[in-house]
N, C-alpha and C positions, 0 to 999 in steps of 0.2 A: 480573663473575661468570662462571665458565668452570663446562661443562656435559660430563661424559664419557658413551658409550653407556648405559651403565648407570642413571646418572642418568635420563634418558629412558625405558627401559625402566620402570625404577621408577614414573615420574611417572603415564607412560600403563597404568601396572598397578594402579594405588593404590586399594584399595577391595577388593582379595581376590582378584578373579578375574586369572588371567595367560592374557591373550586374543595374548602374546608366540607368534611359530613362527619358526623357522630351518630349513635343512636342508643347509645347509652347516658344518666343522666350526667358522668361527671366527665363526658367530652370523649371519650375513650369511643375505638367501633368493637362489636362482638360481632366475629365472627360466624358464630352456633346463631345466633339471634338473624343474622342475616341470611343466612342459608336455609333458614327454617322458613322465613317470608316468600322466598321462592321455588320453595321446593326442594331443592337444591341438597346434595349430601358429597361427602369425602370422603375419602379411604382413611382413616385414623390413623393407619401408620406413619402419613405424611405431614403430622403434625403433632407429635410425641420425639421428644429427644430419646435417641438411639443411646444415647449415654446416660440419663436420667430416670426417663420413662415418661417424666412431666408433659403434660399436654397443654399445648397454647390455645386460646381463646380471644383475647384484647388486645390488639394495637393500640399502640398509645395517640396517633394520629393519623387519619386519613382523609387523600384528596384523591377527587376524581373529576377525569372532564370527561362526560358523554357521549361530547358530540368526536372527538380525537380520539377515544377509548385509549385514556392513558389515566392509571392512576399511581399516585406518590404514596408509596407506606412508611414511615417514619417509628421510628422507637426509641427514647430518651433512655442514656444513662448517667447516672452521676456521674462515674469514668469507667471507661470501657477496658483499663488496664488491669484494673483489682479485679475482673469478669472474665469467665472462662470463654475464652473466644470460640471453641468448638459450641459450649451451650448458646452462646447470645447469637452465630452465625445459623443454629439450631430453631433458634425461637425463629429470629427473621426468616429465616426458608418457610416456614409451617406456615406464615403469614402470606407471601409470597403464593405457596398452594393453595391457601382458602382463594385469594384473590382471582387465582386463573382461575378457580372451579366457579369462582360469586360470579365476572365478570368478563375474560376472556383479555380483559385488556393489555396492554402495552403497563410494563411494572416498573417504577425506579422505586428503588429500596435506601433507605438512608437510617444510619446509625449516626445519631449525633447526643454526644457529652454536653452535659448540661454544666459541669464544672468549669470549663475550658470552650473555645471557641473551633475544639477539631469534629470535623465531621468526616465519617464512612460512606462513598456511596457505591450505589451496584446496579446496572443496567445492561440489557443485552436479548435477543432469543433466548427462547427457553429455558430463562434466566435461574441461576443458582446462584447462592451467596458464596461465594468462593474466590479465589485469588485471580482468576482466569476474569469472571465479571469484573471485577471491582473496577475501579475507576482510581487511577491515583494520583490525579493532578485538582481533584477536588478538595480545596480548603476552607471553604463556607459556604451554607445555605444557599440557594439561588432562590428564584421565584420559579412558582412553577410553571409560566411561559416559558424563561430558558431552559429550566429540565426537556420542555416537549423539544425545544429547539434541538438541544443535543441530542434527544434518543431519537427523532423521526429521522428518516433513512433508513428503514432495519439491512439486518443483515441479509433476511432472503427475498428482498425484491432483488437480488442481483440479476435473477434470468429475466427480468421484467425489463430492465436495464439493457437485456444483451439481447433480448428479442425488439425492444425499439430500436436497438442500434442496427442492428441488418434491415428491418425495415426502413431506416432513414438510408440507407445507402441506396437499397430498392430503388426508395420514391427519386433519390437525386439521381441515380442510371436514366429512369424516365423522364426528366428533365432534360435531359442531356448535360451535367455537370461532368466534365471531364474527371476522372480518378485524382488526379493529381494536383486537382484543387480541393477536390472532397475536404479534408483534414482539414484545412485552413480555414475555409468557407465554413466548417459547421462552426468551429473553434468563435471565430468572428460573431455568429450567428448568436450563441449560446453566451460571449460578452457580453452583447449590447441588450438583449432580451433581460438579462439578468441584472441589466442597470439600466430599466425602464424603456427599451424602445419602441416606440410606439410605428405602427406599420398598416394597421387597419384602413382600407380605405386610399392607401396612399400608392403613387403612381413609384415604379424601378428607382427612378432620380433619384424620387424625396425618400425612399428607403435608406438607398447607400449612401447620400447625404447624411440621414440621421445615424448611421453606423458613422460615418468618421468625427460625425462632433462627438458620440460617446468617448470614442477611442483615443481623440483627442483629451476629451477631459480626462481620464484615465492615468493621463501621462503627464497630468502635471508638472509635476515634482518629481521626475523622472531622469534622472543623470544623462542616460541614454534614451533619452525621449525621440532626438531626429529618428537615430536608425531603426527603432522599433516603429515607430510608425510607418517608416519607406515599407519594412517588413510586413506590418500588418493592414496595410492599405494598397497593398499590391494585388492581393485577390480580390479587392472590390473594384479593381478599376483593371479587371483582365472583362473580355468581350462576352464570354460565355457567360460572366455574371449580366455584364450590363446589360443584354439580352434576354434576359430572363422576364417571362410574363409575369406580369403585376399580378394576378391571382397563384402565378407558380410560386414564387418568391411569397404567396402570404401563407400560400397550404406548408410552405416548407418551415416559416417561422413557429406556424400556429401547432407543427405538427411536434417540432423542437421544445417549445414553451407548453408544452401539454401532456408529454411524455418524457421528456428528457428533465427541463426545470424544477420542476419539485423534490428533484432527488438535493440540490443544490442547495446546502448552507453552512457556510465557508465556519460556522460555529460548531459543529457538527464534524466530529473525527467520523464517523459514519458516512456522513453527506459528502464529503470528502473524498471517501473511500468508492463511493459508489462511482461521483463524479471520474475520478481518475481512471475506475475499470471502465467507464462509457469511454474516454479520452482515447485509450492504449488499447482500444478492444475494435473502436473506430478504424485509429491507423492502421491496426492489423486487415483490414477487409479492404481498405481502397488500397494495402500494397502488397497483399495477397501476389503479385504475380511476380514482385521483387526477390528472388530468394535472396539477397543480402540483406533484406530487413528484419531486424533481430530486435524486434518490441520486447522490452523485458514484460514480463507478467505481474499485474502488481502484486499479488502475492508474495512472489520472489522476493521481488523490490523492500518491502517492507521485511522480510526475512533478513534480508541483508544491512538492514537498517539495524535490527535486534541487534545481527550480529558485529555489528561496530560500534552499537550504545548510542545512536541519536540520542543527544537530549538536547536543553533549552541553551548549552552552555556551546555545543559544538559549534566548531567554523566547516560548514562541509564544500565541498567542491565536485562538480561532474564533470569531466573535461573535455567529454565526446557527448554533449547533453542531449541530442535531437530533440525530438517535444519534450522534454522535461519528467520524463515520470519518476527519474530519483529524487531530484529536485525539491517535486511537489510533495514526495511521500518522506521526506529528512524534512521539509517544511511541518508537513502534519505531524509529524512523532514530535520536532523539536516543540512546536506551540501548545500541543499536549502536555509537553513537561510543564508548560509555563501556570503561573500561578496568580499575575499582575498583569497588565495594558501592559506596563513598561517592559514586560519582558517578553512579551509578544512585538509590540513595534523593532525591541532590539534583535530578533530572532529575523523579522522581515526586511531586515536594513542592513543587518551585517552580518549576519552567519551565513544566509547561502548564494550561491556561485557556481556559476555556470558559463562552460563556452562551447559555442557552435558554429562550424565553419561555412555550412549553406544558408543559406540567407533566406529560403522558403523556410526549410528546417527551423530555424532561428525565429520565423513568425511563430510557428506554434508552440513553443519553447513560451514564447514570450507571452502567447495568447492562452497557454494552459495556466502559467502561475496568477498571469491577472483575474482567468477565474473563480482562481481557489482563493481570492482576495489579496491579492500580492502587486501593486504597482511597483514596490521600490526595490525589487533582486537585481542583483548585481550578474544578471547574463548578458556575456557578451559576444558579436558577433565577430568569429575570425578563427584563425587556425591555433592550437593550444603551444604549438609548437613555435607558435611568432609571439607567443605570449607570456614566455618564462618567468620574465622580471613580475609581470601584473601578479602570474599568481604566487609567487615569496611572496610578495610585500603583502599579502592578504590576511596571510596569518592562519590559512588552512591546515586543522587536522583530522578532518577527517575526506576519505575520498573513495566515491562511489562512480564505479564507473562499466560500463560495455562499449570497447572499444571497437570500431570496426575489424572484421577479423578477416577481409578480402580485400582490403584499402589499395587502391592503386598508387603506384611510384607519386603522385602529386599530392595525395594525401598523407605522405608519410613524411619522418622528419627530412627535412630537406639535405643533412648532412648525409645520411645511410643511404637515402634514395642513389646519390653519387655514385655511393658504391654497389648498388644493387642494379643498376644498369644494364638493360638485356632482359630483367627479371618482369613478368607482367604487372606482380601484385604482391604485397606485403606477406616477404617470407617467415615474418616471425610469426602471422597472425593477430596482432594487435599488441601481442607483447612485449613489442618495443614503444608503444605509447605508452603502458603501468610504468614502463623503467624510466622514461625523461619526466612524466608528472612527478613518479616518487623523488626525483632526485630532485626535486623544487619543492617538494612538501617538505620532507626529512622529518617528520615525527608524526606521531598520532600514527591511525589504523587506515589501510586502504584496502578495498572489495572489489575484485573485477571477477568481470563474466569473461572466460576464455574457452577459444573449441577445445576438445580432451587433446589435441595436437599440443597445444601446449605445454600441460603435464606431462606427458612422453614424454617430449624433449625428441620430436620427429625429424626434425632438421639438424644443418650445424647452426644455421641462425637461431633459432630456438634452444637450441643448447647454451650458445652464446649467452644471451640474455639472461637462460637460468641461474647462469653462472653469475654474469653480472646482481641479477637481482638478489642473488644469498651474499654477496658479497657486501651489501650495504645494508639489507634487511632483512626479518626474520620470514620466514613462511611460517605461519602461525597456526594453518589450517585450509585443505583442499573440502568443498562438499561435491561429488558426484551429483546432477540435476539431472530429472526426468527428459528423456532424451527428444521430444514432442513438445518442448517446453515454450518455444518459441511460436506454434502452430496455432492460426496460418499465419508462413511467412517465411522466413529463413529454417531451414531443415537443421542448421545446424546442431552437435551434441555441443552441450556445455559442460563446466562446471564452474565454481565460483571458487578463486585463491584469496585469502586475507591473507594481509601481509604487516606488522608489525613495524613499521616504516622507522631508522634513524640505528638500530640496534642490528649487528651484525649477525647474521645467522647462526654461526661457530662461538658467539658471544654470548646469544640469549640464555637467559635464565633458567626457562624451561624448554629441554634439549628436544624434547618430542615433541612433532606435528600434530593436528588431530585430523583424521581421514573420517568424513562422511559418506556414506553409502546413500542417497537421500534421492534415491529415482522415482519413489511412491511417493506425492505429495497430493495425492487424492483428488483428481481431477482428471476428467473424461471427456475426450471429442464428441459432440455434440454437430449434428447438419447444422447449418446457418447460424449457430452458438460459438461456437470454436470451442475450447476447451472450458469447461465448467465442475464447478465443485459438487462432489456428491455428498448427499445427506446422509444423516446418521437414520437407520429404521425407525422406523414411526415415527421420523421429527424433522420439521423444516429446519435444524440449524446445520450447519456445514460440517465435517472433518475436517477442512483445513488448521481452525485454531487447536485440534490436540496434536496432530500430527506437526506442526508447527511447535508447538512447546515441547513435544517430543524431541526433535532436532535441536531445539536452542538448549535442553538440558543435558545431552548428549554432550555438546559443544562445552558448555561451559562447567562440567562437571569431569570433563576428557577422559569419559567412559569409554570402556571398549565392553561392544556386545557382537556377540556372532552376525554378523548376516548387514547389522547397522553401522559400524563405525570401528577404528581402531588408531591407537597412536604408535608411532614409527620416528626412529632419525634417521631423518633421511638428507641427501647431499643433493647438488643439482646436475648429478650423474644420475639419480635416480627417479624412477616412475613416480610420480605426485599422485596419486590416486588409490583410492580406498580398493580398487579392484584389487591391487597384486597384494595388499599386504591380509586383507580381512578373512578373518574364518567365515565359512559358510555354514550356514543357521540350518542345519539337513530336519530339523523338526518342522521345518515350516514345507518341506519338498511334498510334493503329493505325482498321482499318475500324471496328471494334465501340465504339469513342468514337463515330465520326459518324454514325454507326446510331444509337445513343442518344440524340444530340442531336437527330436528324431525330423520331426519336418523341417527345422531350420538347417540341418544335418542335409539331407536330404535334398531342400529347394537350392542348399549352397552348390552341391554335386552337379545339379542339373543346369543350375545358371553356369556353369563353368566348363559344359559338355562333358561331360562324365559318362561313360557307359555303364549301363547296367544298374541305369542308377532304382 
């Protein structure tokens, strides 16, 4: 199917409004002609191929909306295959720089073949046309209403995000909302607002009335409809809510719907993303005084996603799911693959699964995916362990998990508990929950987060286990995680084991593990923020996404470099960790390392009464 300018214009106009501009006579913008009307000038070199020398002037189309400061630049090619993708990525960037210099605005870039119906697109901060931007679940035009839809959210409202979130904790302290309704209560809150609840005006009742007819309708078509409701209609009908003054209960909606809603649109991998870090950045502040709670970080989360390949195709499973943030984020990677409705409804129907044993826990579980737009996931409430059969018959391969890693005797499998008798708390550290899921999955890839006890192999239970789990699967790869990674919250150190689930360790094909070193993942303790991403100099856009593709090319390329990573065969006699096997990178050592170590030398000697120290 062949596509002419027009056609394009049409597509990206469809809906009424013609957000189309030219100012040239045969429909094309000039660039030079625009920047002349306002004064306005550029650095040349930002718009001359580095390969060529050529200097760009004409887009072949542009739109802009003024009042959203978002514009679309568009460049047709007959086919983009016969064209030197360095020069055509070349041209679009130099269009891309006039653009922030004309406008400042929000950019979606689009390469689209006029012979064929394939289109390129490219959005993001501080946008470059490169592999990192691109977009590659984009198959055709959209209008450019849903382009705004997907790109608003940017990436660096995050601390915008994470300074409303400490102030809504604030304001519900002042209320007197109990900590241990917090979670649930915003969760509920941030539903019904997001699917029209209306509150203005209206007395405590008529509020939590109109939250369960939402929540109600929600659940329609809902398998597990009873138990998710007991679950989600249990913090509106606790006393602290139903006491709540009608003006409290409105400051806290209006303050929710005003700050917190906009980040919100379930079309939007972005909106998405933001939504999830308010969710998991929440729970970390109302259970701040739990050290057993071990929020993953979404960052992480979606890292661990890379590295097991989410896509539109996977069946994945969480099986210690509390509020849901792998869940949500194997939800967002798989719908991003997708390409059609149909393969979105089949992503939100049967691919993902989840089980959790608390039944608060299990509310926000249930209340985070419905707001990412999910009624129909198959999470369920109850112990993973009483639930063998449910997950074979699933069809799960892929499995993302953080087990509890201080579980007591009743949380643990009910066989071992037997024999662990006397014992306070799960001695393997969660590593006996990766071994009974895997041996119910038996293929595909599984990701857990476990303390560095683990990889030791600190105990004999834990040895155990290693043993057992090379016995039926591969260890495919340990990453060392920044050891703050969980803060605030559980102190715990981690790291994350994949495990090549069904193929015998002694058997697999490729005989070496891969050991990451990955404790820098560019994010800093911040007062009332918790941990946060730092910028790159001179530019709101993060270092998470290079430092992040760093890692995953590491991994998937089973490089060994000094100081980052190395591969080892190793047995499960031996240390799992990048520490004992990696060369150390002494290029990077400077004074203020052996300062540190002379103090950490040092404050060790004197915490342990050391004389003379």
């Amino acid at each position: 199917m062949s596509r002419t300018k027009n056609d394009v214009i049409n597509a990206i106009c469809r809906g009424g409004v013609d957000y189309y501009t030219s100012n040239i006579e045969n429909g094309e913008w000039s660039y030079p002609k625009a920047l002349r009307q306002v004064n306005k000038f550029i650095d040349q070199k930002k718009i001359r191929s580095t390969k060529s020398g050529r200097k760009y002037s004409y887009l072949d189309i542009r739109f802009e909306d003024k009042e959203r400061h978002i514009s679309v630049l568009v460049e047709l090619k007959n086919d983009t295959d016969k064209w030197d993708k360095t020069e055509i990525e070349a041209q679009l960037q130099a269009y891309v720089e006039y653009e922030k210099v004309l406008t400042g605005n929000k950019i979606i870039a689009i390469l689209a073949n006029t012979e064929d119906d394939r289109v390129q697109v490219w959005w993001g901060s501080d946008l470059k046309i490169d592999d990192a931007h691109k977009r590659t679940n984009q198959s055709e035009v959209l209008s450019f209403d849903e382009y705004a839809d997907l790109y608003l959210g940017r990436k660096n409202d995050k601390q915008e995000v994470l300074r409303s979130t400490y102030a809504l904790n604030e304001k519900l302290h002042g209320y007197g909302i109990p900590e241990k309704l917090r979670s649930q209560f915003v969760g509920t809150c941030l539903l019904c607002l997001k699917n029209n609840l209306p509150f203005e005006g209206l007395s405590t009742q008529a509020i939590i009335g109109g939250m369960k007819a939402v929540l109600e309708g929600l659940l329609v078509h809902d398998l597990n409809k009873a138990e998710k409701l007991v679950a989600l209609n249990s913090v509106l009908q606790n006393q602290k809510i139903a006491e709540l003054k009608e003006e409290h209960f409105a400051d806290i909606l209006r303050f929710i719907r005003d700050k917190i809603l906009p980040y919100i649109n379930e079309r939007s991998t972005m909106g998405q993303d933001l939504l999830n870090l308010f969710f998991t950045t929440f729970n970390k502040y109302v259970g701040k005084d739990d050290k057993n709670q071990a929020f993953t970080p979404d960052h992480i989360v979606h890292f661990m996603c890379k590295v097991v390949g989410v896509n539109r195709n996977s069946v994945v499973l969480d099986p210690c799911c509390g509020s849901g943030a792998f869940l949500v984020r194997a939800m967002t990677e798989a719908l991003d693959d997708c390409s059609t409705k149909k393969e979105k409804d089949q992503v939100k129907d049967l691919h993902i699964f989840g089980i959790e044993k608390y039944k608060d826990v299990f509310g926000l579980a249930s209340t985070n995916m419905l707001i990412h737009g999910d009624g129909k996931s198959n999470v369920r409430q109850g112990d993973c362990f009483a639930l063998g059969s449910w997950i074979e018959e699933n069809n799960i391969d892929t499995v993302l998990m953080n087990p509890p890693y201080n579980a007591t005797l009743r949380d643990c499998n009910p066989e071992l508990a037997k024999k662990w008798e006397g014992k306070k708390e799960d001695p393997t550290k969660g590593l006996h929950f990766v071994y009974y899921v895997a041996s119910k999955v038996k293929k595909g890839k599984l990701a857990c987060l476990l303390p560095l006890q683990c990889a030791i192999g600190s105990s004999k239970e834990i040895a155990l286990f290693k043993r057992k789990m090379l016995a039926e699967h591969t260890l495919d790869a340990v990453f060392t995680l920044p050891p703050d990674m969980f803060h605030p919250g559980a102190s715990a150190n981690a790291c994350c084991m994949v495990f090549n689930l069904g193929v015998r360790h002694d058997k697999a094909p490729i005989k070496e593990t891969f050991f990451g070193y990955y404790k820098e993942d560019g994010f800093i303790k911040r007062k009332n923020l918790g941990r946060i991403e730092r910028t790159k100099p001179n530019s709101e856009e993060g270092v998470w996404a290079d430092i992040e593709g760093e890692w995953l090319e590491l991994y998937n390329s089973r490089k060994t470099v000094p100081g980052k990573s190395v591969t080892r065969r190793v047995t499960s006699e031996d240390e799992w960790l990048c520490e004992a096997y990696m060369e150390t990178d002494y290029s990077t050592l400077t004074d203020a390392n052996f300062e540190k170590s002379i103090r950490d030398f040092l404050a060790y000697r004197i915490s342990n009464g050391a004389n003379n120290a």
